[in-house]
C-alpha positions as CSV (number, residue, x, y, z in Angstrom):
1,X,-55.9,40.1,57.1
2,X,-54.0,37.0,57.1
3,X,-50.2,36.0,56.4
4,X,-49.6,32.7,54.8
5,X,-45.9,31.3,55.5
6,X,-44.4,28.2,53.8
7,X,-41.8,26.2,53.9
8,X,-41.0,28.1,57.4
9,X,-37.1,28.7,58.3
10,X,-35.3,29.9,61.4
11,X,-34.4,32.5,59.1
12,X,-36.7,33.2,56.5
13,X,-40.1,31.6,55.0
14,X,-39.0,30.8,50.9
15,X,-43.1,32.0,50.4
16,X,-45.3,34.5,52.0
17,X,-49.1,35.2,50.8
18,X,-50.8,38.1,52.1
19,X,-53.9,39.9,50.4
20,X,-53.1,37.9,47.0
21,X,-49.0,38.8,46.8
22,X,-47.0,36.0,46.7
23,X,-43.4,37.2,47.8
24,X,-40.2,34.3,47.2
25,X,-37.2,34.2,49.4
26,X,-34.0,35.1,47.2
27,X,-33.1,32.1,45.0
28,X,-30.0,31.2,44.1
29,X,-29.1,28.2,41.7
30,X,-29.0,24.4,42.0
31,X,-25.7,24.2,40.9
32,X,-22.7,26.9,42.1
33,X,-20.0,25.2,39.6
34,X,-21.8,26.7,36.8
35,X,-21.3,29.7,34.9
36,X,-23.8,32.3,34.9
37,X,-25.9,31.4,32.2
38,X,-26.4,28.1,34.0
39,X,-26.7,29.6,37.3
40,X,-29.5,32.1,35.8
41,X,-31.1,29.0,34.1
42,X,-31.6,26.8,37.2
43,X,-32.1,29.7,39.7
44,X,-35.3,30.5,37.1
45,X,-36.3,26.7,37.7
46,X,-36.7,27.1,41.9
47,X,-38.9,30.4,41.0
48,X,-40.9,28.4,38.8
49,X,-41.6,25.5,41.6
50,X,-42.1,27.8,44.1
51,X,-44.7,30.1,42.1
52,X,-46.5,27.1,41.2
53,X,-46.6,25.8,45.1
54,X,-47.7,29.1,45.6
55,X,-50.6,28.9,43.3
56,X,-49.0,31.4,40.7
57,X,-47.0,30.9,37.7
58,X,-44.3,33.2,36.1
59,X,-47.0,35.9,33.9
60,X,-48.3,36.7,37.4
61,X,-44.7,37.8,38.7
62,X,-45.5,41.8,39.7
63,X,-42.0,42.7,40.2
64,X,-38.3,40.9,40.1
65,X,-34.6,42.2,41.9
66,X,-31.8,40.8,40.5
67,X,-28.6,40.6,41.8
68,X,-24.9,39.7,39.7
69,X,-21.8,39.3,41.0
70,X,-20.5,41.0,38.3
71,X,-22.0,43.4,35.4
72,X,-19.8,41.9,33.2
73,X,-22.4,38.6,33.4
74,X,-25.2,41.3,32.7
75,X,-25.9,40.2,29.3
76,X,-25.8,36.3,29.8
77,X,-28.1,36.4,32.4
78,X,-30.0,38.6,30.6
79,X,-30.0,36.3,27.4
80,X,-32.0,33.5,29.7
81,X,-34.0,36.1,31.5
82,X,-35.7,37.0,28.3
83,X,-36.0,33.5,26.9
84,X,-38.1,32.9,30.4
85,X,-39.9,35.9,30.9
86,X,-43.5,35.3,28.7
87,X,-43.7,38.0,25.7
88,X,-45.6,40.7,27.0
89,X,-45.2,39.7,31.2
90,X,-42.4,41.5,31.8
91,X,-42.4,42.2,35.6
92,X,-41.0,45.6,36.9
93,X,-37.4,44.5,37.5
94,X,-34.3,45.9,38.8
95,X,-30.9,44.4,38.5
96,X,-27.5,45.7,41.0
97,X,-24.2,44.3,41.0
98,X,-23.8,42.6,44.8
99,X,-21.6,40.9,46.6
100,X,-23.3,37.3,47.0
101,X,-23.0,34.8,50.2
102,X,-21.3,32.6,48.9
103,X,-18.2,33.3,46.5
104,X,-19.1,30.5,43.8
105,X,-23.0,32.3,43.5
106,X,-22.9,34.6,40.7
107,X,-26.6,35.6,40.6
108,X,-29.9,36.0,43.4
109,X,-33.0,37.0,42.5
110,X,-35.9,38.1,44.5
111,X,-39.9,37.8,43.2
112,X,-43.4,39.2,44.0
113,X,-45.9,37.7,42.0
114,X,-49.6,37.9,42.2
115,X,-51.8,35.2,43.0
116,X,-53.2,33.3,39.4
């Protein structure tokens, strides 16, 4: 049983394999001066670079938890998470309102995926 760490942090690894599950750090966007559907946009970008550096790609994602600032952006970020999410690979997913780290982040998500 082995663990596989990447990009390695004093805080956290943004990857760890073990036994074929690929789990992501939480991503947040490129850009904090956009609004959420931007935010949702490129924050779907880093989790497809990192699945792919992973050796996975978004129809393996297992499960997703999403976090909002605010419900009120539930159905923008929702408008982009559908356009991404490949027709019939919808993950098991759970979404909460959060307070975020920063007060300019409007939206964090965290990924397991499965190894392609």
């Amino acid at each position: 049983m082995t663990i596989e760490r990447q990009q390695i942090g004093q805080r956290m690894s943004r990857i760890v394999k073990h036994n074929g599950t690929i789990y992501l750090c939480g991503q947040v966007c490129k850009d904090a001066t956009q609004d959420i559907t931007g935010q949702t946009t490129t924050m779907l970008e880093k989790v497809d670079e990192l699945l792919k550096e992973a050796g996975s790609d978004r129809e393996h994602i297992l499960s997703a938890t999403i976090y909002v600032k605010t419900m009120a952006d539930f159905a923008a970020m929702n408008a982009v998470w559908d356009a991404w999410v490949p027709e019939g690979h919808a993950p098991a997913r759970a979404c909460v309102e959060a307070a975020m780290a920063r007060p300019e982040l409007l939206v964090e998500i965290s990924v397991v995926a499965a190894e392609a």
